[in-house]
C-alpha positions in Angstrom: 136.5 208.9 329.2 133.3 210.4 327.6 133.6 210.6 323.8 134.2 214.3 322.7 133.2 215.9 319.2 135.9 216.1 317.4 138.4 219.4 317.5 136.9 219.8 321.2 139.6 218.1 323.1 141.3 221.9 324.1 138.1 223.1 324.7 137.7 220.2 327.4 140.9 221.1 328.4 140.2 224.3 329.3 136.6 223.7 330.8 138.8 221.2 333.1 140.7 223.8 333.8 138.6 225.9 335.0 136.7 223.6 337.1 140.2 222.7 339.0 140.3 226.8 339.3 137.0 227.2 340.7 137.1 223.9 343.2 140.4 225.8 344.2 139.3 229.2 345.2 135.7 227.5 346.6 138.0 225.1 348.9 141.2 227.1 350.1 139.9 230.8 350.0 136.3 230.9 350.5 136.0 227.8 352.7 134.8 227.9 356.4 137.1 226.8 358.6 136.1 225.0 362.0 139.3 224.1 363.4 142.5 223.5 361.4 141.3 219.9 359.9 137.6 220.9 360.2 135.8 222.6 357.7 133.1 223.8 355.7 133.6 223.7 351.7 131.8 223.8 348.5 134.6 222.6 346.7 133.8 219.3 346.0 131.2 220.8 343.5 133.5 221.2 340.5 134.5 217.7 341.1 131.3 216.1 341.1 129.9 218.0 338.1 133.0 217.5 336.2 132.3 213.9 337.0 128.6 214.1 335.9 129.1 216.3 332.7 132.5 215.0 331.3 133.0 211.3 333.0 134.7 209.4 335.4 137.9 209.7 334.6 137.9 213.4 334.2 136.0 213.5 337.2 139.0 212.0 338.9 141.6 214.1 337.1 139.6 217.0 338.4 139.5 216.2 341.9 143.4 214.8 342.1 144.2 218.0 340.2 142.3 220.7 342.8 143.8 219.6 345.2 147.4 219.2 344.4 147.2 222.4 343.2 145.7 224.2 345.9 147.6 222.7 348.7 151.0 224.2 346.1 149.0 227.5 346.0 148.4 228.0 349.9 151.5 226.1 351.1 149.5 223.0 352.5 151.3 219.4 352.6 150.0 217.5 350.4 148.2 214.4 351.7 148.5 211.9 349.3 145.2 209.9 350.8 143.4 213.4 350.7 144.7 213.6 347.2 143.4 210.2 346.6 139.8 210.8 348.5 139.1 213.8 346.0 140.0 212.0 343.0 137.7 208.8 344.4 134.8 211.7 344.4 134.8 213.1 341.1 135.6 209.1 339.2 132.7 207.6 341.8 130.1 210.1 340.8 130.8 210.4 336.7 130.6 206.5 337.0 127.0 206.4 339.1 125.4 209.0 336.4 126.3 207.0 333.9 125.3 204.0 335.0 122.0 205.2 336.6 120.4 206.0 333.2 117.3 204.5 334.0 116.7 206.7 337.3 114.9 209.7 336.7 117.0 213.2 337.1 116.9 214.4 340.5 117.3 211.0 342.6 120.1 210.0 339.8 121.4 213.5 341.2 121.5 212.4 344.6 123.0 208.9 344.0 125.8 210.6 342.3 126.5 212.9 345.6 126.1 211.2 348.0 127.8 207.7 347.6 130.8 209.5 346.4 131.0 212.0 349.2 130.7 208.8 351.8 133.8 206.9 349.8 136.1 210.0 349.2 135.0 212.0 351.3 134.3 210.9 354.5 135.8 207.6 354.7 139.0 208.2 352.5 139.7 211.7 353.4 138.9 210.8 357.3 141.2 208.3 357.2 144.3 210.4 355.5 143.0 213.0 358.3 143.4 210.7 361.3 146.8 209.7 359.8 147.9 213.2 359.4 146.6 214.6 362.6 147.0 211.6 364.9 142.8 212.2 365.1 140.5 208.6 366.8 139.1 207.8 363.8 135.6 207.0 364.5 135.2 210.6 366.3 136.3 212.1 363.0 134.2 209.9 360.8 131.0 211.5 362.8 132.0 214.5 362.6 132.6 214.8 358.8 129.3 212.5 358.4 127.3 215.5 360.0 129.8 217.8 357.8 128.7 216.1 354.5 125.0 215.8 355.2 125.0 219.9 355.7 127.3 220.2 352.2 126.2 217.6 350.2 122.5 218.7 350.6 123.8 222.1 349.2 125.8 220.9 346.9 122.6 218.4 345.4 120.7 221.7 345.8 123.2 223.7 343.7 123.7 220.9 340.8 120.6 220.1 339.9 120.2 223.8 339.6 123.5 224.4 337.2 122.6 220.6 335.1 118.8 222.1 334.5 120.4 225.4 333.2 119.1 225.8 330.0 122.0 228.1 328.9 124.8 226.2 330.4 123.9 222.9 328.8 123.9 224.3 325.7 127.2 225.8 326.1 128.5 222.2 328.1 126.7 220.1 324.1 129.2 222.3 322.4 132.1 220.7 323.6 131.0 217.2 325.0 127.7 215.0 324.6 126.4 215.3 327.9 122.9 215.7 328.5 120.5 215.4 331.9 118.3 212.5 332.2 114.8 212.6 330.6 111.8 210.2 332.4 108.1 209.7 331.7 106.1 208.3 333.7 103.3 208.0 330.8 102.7 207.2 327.7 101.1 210.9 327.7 104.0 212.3 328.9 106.1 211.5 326.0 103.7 212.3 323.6 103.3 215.8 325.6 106.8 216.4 325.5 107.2 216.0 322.2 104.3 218.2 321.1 105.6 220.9 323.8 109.4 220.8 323.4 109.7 223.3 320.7 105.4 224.0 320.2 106.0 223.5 316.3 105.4 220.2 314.4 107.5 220.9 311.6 110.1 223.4 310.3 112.7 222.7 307.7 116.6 221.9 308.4 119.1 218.9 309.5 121.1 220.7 312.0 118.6 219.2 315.1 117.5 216.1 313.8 121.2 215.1 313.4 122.2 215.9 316.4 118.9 214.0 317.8 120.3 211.2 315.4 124.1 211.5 316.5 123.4 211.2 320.2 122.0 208.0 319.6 124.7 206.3 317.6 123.5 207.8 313.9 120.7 204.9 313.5 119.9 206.0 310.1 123.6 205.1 308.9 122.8 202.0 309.2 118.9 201.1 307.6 118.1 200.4 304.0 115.5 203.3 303.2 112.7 203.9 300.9 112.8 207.3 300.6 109.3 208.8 299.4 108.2 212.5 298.8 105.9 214.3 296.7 103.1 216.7 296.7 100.2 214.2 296.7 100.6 210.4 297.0 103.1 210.1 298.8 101.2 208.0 301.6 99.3 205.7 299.4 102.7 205.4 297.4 104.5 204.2 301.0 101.4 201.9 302.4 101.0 199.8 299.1 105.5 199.4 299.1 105.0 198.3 302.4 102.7 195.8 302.1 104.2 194.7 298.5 107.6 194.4 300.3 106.2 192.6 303.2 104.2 190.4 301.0 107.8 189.4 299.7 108.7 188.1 303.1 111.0 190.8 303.6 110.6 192.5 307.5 109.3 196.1 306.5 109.5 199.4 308.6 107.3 202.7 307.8 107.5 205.9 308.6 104.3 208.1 307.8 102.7 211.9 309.0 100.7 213.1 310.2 99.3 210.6 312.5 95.6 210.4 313.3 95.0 209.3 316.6 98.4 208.2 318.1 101.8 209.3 317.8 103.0 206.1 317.7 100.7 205.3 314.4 104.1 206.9 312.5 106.2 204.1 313.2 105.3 201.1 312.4 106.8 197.1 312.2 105.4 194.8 309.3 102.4 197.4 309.5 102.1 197.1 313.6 102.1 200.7 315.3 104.9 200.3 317.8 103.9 199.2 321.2 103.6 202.7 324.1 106.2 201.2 326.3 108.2 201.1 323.0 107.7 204.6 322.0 108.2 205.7 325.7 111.9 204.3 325.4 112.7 205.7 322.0 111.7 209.5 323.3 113.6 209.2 326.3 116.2 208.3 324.8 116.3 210.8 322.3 115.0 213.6 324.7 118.6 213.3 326.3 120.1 215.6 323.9 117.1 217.7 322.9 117.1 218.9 326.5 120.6 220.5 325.5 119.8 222.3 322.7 119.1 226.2 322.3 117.2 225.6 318.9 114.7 222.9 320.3 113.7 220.1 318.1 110.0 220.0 316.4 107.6 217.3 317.4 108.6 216.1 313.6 112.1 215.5 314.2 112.2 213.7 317.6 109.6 211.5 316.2 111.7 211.2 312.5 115.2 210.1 315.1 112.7 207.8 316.7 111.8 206.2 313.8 115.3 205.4 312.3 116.6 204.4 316.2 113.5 201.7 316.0 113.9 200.0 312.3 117.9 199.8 313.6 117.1 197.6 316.9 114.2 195.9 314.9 116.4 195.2 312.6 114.3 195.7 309.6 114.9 194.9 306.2 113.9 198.0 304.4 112.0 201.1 306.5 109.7 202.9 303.8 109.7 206.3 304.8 107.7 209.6 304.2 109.0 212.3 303.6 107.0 215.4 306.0 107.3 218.3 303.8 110.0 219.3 300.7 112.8 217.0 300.5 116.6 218.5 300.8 115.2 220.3 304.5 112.6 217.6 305.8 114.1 215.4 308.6 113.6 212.6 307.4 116.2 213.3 304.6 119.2 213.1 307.3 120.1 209.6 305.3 123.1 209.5 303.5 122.0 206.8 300.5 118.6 205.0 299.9 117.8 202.1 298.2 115.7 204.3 295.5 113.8 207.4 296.1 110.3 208.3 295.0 109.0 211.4 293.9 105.6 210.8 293.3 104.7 214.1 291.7 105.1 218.1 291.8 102.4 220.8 292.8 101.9 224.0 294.3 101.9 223.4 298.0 103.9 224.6 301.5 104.6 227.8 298.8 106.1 229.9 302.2 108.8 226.7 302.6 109.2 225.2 299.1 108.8 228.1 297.1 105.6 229.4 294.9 106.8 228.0 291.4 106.9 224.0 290.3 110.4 224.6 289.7 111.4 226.1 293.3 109.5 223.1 294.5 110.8 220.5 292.6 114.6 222.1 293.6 113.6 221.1 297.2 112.3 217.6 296.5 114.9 216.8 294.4 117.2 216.8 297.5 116.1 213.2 298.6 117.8 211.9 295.5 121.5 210.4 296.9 124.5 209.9 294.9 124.7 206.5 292.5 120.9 205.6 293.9 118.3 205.3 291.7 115.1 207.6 291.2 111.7 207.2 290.1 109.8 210.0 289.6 106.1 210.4 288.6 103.8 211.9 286.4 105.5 216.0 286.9 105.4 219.0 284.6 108.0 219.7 282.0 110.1 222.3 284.2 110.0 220.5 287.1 111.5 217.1 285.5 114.0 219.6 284.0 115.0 220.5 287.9 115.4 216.8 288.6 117.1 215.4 285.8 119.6 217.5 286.4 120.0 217.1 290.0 120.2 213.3 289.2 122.4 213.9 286.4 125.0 215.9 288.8 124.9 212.8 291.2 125.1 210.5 288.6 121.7 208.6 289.7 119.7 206.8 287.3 116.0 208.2 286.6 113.2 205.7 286.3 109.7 206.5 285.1 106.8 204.4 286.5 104.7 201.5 284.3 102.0 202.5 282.1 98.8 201.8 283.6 94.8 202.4 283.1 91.9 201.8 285.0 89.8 198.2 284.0 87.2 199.1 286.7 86.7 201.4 289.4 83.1 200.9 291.6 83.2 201.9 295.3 84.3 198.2 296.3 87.7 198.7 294.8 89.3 199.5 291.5 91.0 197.3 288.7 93.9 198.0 287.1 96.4 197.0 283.9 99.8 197.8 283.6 102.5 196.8 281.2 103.8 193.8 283.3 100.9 193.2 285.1 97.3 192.6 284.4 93.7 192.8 286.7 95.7 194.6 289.2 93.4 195.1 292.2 93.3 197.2 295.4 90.9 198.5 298.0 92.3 202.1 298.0 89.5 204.1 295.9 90.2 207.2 293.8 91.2 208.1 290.1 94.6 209.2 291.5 95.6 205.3 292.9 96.1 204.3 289.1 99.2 206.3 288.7 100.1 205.4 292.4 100.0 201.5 291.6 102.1 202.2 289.0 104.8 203.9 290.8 105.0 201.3 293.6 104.8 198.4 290.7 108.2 200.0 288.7 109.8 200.5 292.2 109.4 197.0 293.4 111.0 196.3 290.3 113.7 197.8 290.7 114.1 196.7 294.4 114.4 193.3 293.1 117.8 194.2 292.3 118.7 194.4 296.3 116.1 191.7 297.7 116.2 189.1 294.8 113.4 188.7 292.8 110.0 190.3 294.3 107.3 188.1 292.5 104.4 189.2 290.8 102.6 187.0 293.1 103.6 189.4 296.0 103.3 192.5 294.0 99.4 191.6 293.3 98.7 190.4 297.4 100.4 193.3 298.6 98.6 195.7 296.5 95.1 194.1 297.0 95.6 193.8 300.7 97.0 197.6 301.3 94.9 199.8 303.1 95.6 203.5 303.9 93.0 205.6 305.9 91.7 209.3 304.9 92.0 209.0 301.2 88.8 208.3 299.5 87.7 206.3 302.1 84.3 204.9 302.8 83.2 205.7 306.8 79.5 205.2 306.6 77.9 203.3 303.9 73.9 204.5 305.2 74.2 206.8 304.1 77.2 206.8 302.1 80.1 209.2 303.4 83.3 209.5 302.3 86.7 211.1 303.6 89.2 212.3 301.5 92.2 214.3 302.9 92.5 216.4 300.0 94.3 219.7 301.3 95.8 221.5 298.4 94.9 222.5 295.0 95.6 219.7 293.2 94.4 217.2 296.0 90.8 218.8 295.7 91.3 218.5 291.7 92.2 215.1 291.9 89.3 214.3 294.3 86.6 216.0 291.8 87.3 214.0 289.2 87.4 211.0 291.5 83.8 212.1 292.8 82.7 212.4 288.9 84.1 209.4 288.2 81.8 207.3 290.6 78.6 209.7 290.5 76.5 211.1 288.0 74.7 213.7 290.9 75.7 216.3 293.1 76.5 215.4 296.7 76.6 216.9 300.3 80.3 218.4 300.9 81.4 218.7 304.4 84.9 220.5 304.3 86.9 222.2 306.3 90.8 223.9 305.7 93.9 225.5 306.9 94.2 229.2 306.2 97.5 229.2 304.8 95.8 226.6 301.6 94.8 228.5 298.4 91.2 228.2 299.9 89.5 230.3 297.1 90.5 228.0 294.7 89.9 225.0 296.8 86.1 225.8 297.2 85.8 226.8 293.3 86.6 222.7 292.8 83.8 221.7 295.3 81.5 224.1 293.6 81.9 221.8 290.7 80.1 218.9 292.6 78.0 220.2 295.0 75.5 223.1 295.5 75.3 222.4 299.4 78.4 222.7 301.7 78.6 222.5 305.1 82.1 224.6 306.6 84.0 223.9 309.8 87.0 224.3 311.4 90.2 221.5 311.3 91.8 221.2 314.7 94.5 223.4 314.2 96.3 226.5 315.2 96.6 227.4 311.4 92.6 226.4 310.5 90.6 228.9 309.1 87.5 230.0 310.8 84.1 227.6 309.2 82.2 231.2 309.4 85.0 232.6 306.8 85.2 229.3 304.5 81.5 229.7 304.3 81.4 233.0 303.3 84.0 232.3 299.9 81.3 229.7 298.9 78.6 231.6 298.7 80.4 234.5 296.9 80.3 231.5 294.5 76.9 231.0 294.7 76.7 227.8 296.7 74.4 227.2 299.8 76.9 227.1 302.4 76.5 226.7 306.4 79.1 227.1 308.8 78.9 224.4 312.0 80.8 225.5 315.0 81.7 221.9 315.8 82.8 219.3 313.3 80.7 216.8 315.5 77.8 219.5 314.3 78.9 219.9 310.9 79.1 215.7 310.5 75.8 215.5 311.8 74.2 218.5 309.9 75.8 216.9 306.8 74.0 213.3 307.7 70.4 215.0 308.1 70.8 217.0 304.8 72.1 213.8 303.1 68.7 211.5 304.5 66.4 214.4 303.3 68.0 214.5 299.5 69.3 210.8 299.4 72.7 211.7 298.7 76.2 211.2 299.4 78.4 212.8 301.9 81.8 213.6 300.9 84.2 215.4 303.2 87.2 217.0 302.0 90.1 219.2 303.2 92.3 218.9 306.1 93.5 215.8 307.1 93.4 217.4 310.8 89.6 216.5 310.6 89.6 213.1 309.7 89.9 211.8 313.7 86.9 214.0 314.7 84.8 213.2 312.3 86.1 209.5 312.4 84.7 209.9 316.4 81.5 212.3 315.0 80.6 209.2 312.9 80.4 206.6 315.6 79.1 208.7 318.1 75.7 208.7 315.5 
């Protein structure tokens, strides 16, 4: 029997019920009869779908129950064989659908119909016909052959109609977990579906990720999780872990957003994007139940269930895992405990979800901290570590503050770094803003030692030195020298001008582009602070603002500004003015550009 939620099992009762009713009136009332043992009926229907929806056994229940009942209601005999050939129906066609998982809907539709409808229907019910009615069996068996390829087609018709029914299976997910079969053909398909199943990438609230979760056996229940959130940071904070922890020998997952180029770039094994056959399975399998649900789940949240379902059956160690936006509301907080969570730091940001004050924002981060786990929170204003020490007070989790640290040496070939425990600290990632980063992930490997054993220095140094995260200060074309950084909010573009000052001593060439919902104005009052040339265009997004309109805020500040129609344009506009002047190139804004211009650059 298919597991119900719990408190449903009246509410099954009842739908049973009802099924039994309508199978009756379809099959004694409005059936057409042909002779007196020859007929025409749709009511095997509530049989089968009883089978499909709620399983075998009710499936059989349904079919013995019709029809013991109806032959009472209309004065029939009863026939136990007939009795016995409705309840083979319903068991033989809940037991097909669920074992034909891997068959896409509509021919696991048909394999349900008809190989029940030639055991109960035609042979056993032919056989408790001949019986009764002293009828040559083989005669009969042709006759109700030809009778059940007319019915069965209509019935296969009438199913796949009712299990498609948008508004029906969200009425049947209330009361059990059934949901219609989901195939792709293609990698693209997947990654379609999941960009097209709801149109949004991200809004907040549990409710759908855990039923996404739930109908796959609650994966996240069972993963040790990193939990890491944040304004800024967050994704240098979760690519240097990941490589510390791997560096440890330990068998790491991550979870990141957005992704540049590939969905499956999210999730990722020992730093390995999964495989497209891999990510294929995972959405299918969690597409089961979305399919069900009247509030469709965002491109976000399938992917967030398909994360925690894959670092279950890879059987990771410890998945790191970002959080998408906020903290108590972001799917990706659907855990239940974490090894430690990270809050790298607090800013304006996302003001319409997480509020417009440090505070507000800091309430809604501090929902990733779990009861009796640690947290480590960064370098945060005084109201907002008010917010958080007493969230972590109330849930009796111990704060931890990250190591002291200062720069040695920062050149564009990497930067060196001391800390209290650790000295000439090196990494690739560039940017003044990856000293307090280091620190973080240093005091949180330290404190993962407590779970893993002891996480040496030795792998705290290679895994820092060999992490690498793309978009943030990152060097794409050394002749001449251009530079991405994803820096989208406030203090992202803050944090990147002083990065920029720290490494130059001249203007450069800004190519930058933003989403209209940013505080833009303030956003291009920071650039003007480096650069009297700015070239505007548009990110790839629904939500970017127009490169015509960004352009026109810069020169209200008095800064040469040209809006490019194309970013492929705007990269190669940027180059030219560049070779002239013998400057850099620095782009900042969106992260939605950094895959164009990524393909802009090699293009040239």
């Amino acid at each position: 029997m298919k597991k119900t939620r719990g408190g449903t099992a009246i509410k099954t009762l009842v739908a049973l019920s009802a099924l039994s009713a309508i199978g009756i009136i379809l099959g004694k009332f409005l059936a057409f009869n042909v002779t007196e043992f020859m007929r025409f009926s749709l009511e095997n229907i509530s049989i089968i779908f009883a089978g499909i929806v709620f399983g075998p056994i009710e499936g059989l229940i349904v079919g013995a129950v019709q029809d013991l009942v109806g032959c009472l209601a209309v004065g029939y005999t009863i026939n136990p064989i007939i009795t016995l050939g409705c309840a083979l129906t319903g068991c033989l066609s809940g037991l097909i659908y669920s074992l034909a998982k891997r068959v896409r809907f509509y021919p696991r539709v048909i394999l349900s119909v008809i190989p029940a409808h030639l055991a109960g229907s035609v042979l056993v019910k032919t056989w408790g016909l001949s019986l009764f009615y002293s009828l040559p069996f083989v005669p009969t068996l042709l006759w109700r052959i030809l009778n059940y390829v007319i019915v069965g087609s209509a019935e296969i018709i009438i199913l796949s109609i009712l299990l498609k029914s948008k508004r029906l299976l969200s009425e049947i997910n209330k009361i059990t977990t059934f949901s219609p079969n989901v195939k792709f053909k293609s990698y693209k398909d997947a990654t379609d579906y999941a960009k097209n199943v709801s149109g949004t990438f991200s809004k907040p609230g549990l409710e759908r990720v855990k039923a996404l979760c739930g109908s796959v056996g609650s994966p996240e229940r069972s993963v040790k999780v990193v939990h890491v959130t944040g304004t800024n940071g967050k994704g240098s904070v979760v690519a240097m872990l990941s490589s510390v922890l791997k560096e440890a020998k330990l068998k790491v997952g991550t979870f990141t957003s957005p992704y540049f180029f590939e969905m499956r770039e999210s999730i990722r094994i020992q730093g390995e994007p999964i495989s497209e056959e891999r990510l294929i399975d995972l959405m299918e399998r969690v597409s089961q139940v979305a399919e069900t649900m009247a509030d469709k789940p965002t491109e976000f949240e399938l992917l967030t269930a398909c994360a925690y379902l894959a670092f279950r059956e890879e059987g990771v160690d410890v998945a790191v895992v970002e959080c998408g936006m906020g903290g108590e509301r972001d799917a990706t907080n659907v855990i239940e405990s974490t090894l430690i969570s990270i809050i790298t730091g607090i800013s304006i940001d996302h003001t319409s979800y997480l509020g417009s004050t440090e505070e507000e924002i800091a309430r809604e981060k501090s929902g990733v901290i779990k009861r009796n786990c640690p947290v480590l929170v960064g370098d945060i204003g005084e109201g907002a570590k008010r917010v958080i020490s007493d969230k972590a007070r109330e849930l009796d989790a111990e704060i931890y503050a990250p190591e002291c640290a200062r720069a040695l040496s920062m050149t564009l070939d990497g930067t060196v770094i001391d800390t209290d425990d650790l000295h000439e600290v090196r990494i690739q990632l560039l940017g003044v803003h990856q000293v307090k980063n280091v620190a973080i992930v240093i005091k949180a490997a330290k404190i993962l030692s407590s779970t893993f054993g002891s996480i040496s220095d030795e792998a705290i140094l290679r895994g820092l030195e060999k992490a690498e995260w793309p978009g943030r200060f990152e060097i794409l074309s050394r002749d001449p020298l251009f530079i991405f950084d994803g820096a989208h909010n406030k203090d992202g573009i803050v944090s990147a001008i002083r990065s920029v000052k720290a490494y130059f001593n001249k203007k450069l060439i800004v190519l930058t582009g933003v989403l209209a919902d940013k505080d833009y104005r303030a956003i291009a009052e920071s650039i003007s602070e480096i650069s009297d040339t700015v070239i505007t265009i548009s990110p790839g997004s629904k939500r970017a603002l127009d490169s015509s309109s960004y352009a026109e805020v810069f020169s209200c500040l008095g800064v040469n500004a040209e809006a490019e129609k194309t970013v492929e344009d705007g990269v190669s506009r940027a180059l030219s003015i560049a070779k002239e002047r013998a400057l850099p190139v620095i782009c900042l804004g969106s992260l939605y550009l950094y895959p164009d211009v990524i393909r802009a650059i090699k293009n040239r």
